[in-house]
N, C-alpha and C positions, 0 to 999 in steps of 0.2 A: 504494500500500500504506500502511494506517496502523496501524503495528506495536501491540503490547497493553503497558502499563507506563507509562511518564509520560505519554503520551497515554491519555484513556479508550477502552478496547475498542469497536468500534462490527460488530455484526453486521453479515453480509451480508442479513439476514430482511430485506425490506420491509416494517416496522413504524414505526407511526407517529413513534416516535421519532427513530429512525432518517434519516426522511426530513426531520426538524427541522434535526436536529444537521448533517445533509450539506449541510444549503439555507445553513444559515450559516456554520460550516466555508469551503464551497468559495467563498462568497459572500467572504470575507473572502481567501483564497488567491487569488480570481481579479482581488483588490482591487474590486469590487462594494460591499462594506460598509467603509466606511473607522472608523477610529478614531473615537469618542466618538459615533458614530450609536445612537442608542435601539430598542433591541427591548422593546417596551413586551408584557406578557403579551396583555391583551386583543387586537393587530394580531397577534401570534401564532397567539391561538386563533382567531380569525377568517379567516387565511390558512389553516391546516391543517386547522380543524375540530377541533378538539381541546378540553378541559379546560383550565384552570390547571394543575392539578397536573400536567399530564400537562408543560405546557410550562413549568414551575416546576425539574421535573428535570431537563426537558433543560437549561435553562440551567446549575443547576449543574454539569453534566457539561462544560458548556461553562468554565465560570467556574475548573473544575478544569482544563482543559486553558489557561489564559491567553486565551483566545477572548474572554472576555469580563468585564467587570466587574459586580458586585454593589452597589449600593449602599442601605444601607439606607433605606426611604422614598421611595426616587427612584425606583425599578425597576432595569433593566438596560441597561446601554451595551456596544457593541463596546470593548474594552481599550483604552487610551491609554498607552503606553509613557510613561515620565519620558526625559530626555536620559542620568539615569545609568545604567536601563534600558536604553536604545538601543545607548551604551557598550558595557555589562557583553554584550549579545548576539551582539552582533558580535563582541567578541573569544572569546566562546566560542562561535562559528560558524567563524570561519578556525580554532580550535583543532582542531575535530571535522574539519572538511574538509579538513584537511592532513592527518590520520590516515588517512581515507579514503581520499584518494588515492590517497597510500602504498600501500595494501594492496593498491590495483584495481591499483595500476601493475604490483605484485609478484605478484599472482596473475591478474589476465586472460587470459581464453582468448579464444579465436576466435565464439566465439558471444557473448560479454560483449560485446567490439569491435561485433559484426555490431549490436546491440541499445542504442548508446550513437552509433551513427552512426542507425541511424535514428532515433530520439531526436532527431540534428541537421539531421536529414530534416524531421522535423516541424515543427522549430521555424521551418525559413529559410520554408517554406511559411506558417506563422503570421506570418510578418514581414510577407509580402505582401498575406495574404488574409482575415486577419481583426482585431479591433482590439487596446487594450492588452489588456484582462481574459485575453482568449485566447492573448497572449502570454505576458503574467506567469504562469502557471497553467503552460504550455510550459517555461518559464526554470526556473521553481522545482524542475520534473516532472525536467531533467536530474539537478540536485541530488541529486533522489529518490535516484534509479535509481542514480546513483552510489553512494550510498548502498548501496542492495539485492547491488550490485554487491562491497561489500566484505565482505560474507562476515562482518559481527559485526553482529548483532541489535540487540547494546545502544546501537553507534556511529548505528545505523539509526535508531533509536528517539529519540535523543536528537536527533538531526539533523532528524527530520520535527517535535519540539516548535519547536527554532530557526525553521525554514523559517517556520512558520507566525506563531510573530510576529513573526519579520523583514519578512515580507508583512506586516502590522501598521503599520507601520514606514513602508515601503515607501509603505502608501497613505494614509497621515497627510502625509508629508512629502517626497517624490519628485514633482518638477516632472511637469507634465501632458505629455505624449507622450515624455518620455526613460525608455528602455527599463532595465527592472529588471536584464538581465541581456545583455551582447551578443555573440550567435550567433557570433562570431566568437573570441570567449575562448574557447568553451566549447570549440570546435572545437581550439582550439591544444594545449589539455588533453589532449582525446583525441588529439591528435598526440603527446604525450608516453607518453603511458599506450600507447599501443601500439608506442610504442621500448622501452619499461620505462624511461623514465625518471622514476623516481617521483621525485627532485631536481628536478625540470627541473616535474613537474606542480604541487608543495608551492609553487613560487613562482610558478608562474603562477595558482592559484587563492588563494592569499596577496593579488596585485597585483588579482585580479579583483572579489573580495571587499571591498578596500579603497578600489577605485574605485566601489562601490556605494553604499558607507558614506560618501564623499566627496562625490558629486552629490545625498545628501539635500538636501533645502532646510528650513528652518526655520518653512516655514508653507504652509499650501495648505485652500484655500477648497473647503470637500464642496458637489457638485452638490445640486441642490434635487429629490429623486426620493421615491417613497412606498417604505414599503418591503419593499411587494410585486415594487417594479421592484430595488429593491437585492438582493434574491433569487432575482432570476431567474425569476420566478413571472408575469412582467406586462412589455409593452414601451410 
């Protein structure tokens, strides 16, 4: 789900834009597009078939939602978070998701549970059987849901802008095969959240969140791909 308000609105139509915004978007969520990678208009219009202007807008919408930077005379790059950036995210990421918790812990039903276990279904199965992009997209997807799960729009909302350039973040500067998020926290969470122990989830997703933030690494070298294959478009 990508809620309407700090994130821009994106229709369910299959219109061309649409399918721009989603190629890079998830491109960048599945870490595919890492920081400071160029989406140059002309590779654009030639990947979708499209106009400039047509891919002009999308990036703004993109450039509005943190996705990506603008710079003038240069074109456009995937965002590059600063370290005080990186900071400032993280700590208003454990802020929002300690709220949430809270709330799923306080108000969970029986079909929240059923939907948040499969959720850890999915993800042990992507541990095994497919690679990181399809994990980290997994990882991030609990969050989501979590999210959805509590029952405030707004916290939702604000929580799917973090997500996305925490994935940012994530694939700038997180060593090559250590896991953005591990299946097995996530699980312990939902062991709490279905005691009602929302105390017991606020620190465990506090501790989970700060061990992410932790095993960043401070440099990491982007594969050499076109980037049609950075979007999934091309293997």
């Amino acid at each position: 789900m990508r809620p309407s308000g700090a994130l821009t609105q994106v229709d369910d139509s299959d219109d061309v834009e649409t399918r721009i915004y989603r190629a890079v978007f998830d491109s960048v969520m599945s870490q595919r597009l890492t920081p400071g990678t160029k989406l140059t208009e002309a590779s654009l219009c030639s990947l979708f078939g499209v106009s400039r202007s047509v891919v002009r807008k999308v990036l703004q919408r993109l450039a509005h939602d943190h996705i990506v930077q603008l710079r003038p005379n240069r074109g456009a790059i995937v965002a590059v978070p600063t370290p005080e950036e990186t900071r400032q995210i993280f700590e208003a990421r454990r802020a929002l998701e300690a709220a949430i918790v809270q709330l799923v812990a306080q108000h969970a039903t029986a079909a929240d549970l059923k939907a948040l276990r499969q959720q850890l279904a999915q993800e042990h199965q992507a541990m095994h059987r497919f690679g990181q992009p399809d994990w980290a997209r997994l990882a991030s997807g609990f969050h989501v849901r979590l999210a959805a799960l509590c029952r405030n729009p707004i916290l939702e909302r604000y929580l799917v802008e973090t997500i996305s350039r925490c994935s940012l973040i994530v694939a700038l500067h997180e060593p090559p095969g250590n896991a953005a998020c591990e299946h097995d926290e996530h699980g312990r969470i939902v062991d709490c959240i279905e005691h009602g122990d929302a105390a017991g989830a606020m620190a465990l997703m506090e501790e989970h969140l700060c061990s992410l933030e932790h095993h960043i690494s401070l440099q990491r070298d982007a594969p050499e791909r076109s980037l049609a294959q950075l979007l999934g478009l091309s293997h």
